[in-house]
N, C-alpha and C positions, 0 to 999 in steps of 0.2 A: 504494500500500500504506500503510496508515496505520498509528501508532504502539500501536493495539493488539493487533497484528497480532503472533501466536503461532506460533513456529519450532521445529523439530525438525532438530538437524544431528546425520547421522552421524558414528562416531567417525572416518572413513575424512576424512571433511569439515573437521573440527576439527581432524584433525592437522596434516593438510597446512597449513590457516589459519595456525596456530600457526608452522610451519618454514617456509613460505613467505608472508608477511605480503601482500607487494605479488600475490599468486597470482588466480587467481578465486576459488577458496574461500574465502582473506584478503580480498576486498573483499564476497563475500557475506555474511560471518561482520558485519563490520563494520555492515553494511548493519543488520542482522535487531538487533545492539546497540545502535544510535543507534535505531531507529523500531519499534521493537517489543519483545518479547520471546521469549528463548531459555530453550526448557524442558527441565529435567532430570530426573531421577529419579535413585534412588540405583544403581540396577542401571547405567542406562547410565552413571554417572559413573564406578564402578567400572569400568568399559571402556577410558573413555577414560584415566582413571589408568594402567591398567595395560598399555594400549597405549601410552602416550607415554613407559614406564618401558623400552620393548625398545632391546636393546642398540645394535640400529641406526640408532635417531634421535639415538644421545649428538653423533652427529656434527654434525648439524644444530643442536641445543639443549644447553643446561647443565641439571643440574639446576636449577640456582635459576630462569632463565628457564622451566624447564616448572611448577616450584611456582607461580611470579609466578602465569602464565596460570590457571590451574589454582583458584589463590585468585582471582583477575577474575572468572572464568566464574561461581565459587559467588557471588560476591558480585553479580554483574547478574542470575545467571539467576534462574527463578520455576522450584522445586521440585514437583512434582507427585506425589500421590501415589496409588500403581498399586492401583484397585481392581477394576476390569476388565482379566480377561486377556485374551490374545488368541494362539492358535496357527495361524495359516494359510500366515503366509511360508514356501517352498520350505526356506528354512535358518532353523531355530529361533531360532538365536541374535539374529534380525534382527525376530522378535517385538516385543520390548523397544522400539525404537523404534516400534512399531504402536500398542502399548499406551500409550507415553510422548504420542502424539497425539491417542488419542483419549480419555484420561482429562484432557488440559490443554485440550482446543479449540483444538487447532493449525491453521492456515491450510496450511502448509507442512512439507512432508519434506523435507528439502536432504538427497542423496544420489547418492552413483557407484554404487551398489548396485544391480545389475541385478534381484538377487530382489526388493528393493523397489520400485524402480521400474516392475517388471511389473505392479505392482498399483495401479497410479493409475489413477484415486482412488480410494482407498478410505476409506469412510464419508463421501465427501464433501472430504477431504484432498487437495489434489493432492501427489503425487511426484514433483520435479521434480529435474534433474538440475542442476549451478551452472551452468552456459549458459544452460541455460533459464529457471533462478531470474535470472540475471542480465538476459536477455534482457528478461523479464517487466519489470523495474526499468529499464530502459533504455526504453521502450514506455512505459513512464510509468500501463502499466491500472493501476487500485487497487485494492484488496480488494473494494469493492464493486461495481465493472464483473465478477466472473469470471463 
């Protein structure tokens, strides 16, 4: 996989990364930071915001350690911004990361999300689950063997 190779992590993916550092999610997240890039939009940021703000990750994180991340993430990631929409995922709300791919030219969806994950590939995106993303990296293919 090479370094200009464009990611899409769900918030479900990010959080865990976040509370569980040494986790699989935390060494893909890592991964996708050091050798490529991780894309945002402002919708899913909002997400992730607002998912890492519930009351039952206090236990996990502090505030200031979720701000830290939080300010990282804006500050590595590449903003994209949503001019193609896209409605088709089983649960709407899971759009947003459809649409965050395919207006940035994402290589990858990193996701536990089975309604996305039903849908690889799509446009060409694989959805891959972090095992698989991981496996992939471990295998050593590279963006241009898929």
């Amino acid at each position: 996989m090479n370094g200009n190779a464009r990611y899409v992590f769900d918030t479900n993916v990010l959080v865990s990364a976040l509370i569980f550092e040494n986790s699989k999610p935390g060494r893909a997240f890592r991964y996708a930071l050091q050798n490529g890039q991780i894309l945002l939009s402002l919708t899913t940021l909002g997400e992730i915001d607002e998912v890492m703000r519930r009351e039952k990750f206090e236990r996990y994180v502090t505030a200031e350690e979720r701000e830290e991340f939080l300010e990282a993430l804006i500050g590595r990631a590449r903003f994209v911004e949503i001019i193609e929409h896209i409605k088709i995922c089983r649960d709407p709300k899971d759009d947003k990361f459809l649409e965050l791919a395919v207006n940035g030219g994402a290589y990858h969806i990193i996701s536990g999300d089975d309604d996305l994950l039903a849908l690889s590939p799509f446009r060409g995106i694989e959805i891959l689950s972090v095992d698989d993303f991981l496996k992939r990296l471990e295998g050593g293919e590279s963006e241009e063997e898929k």
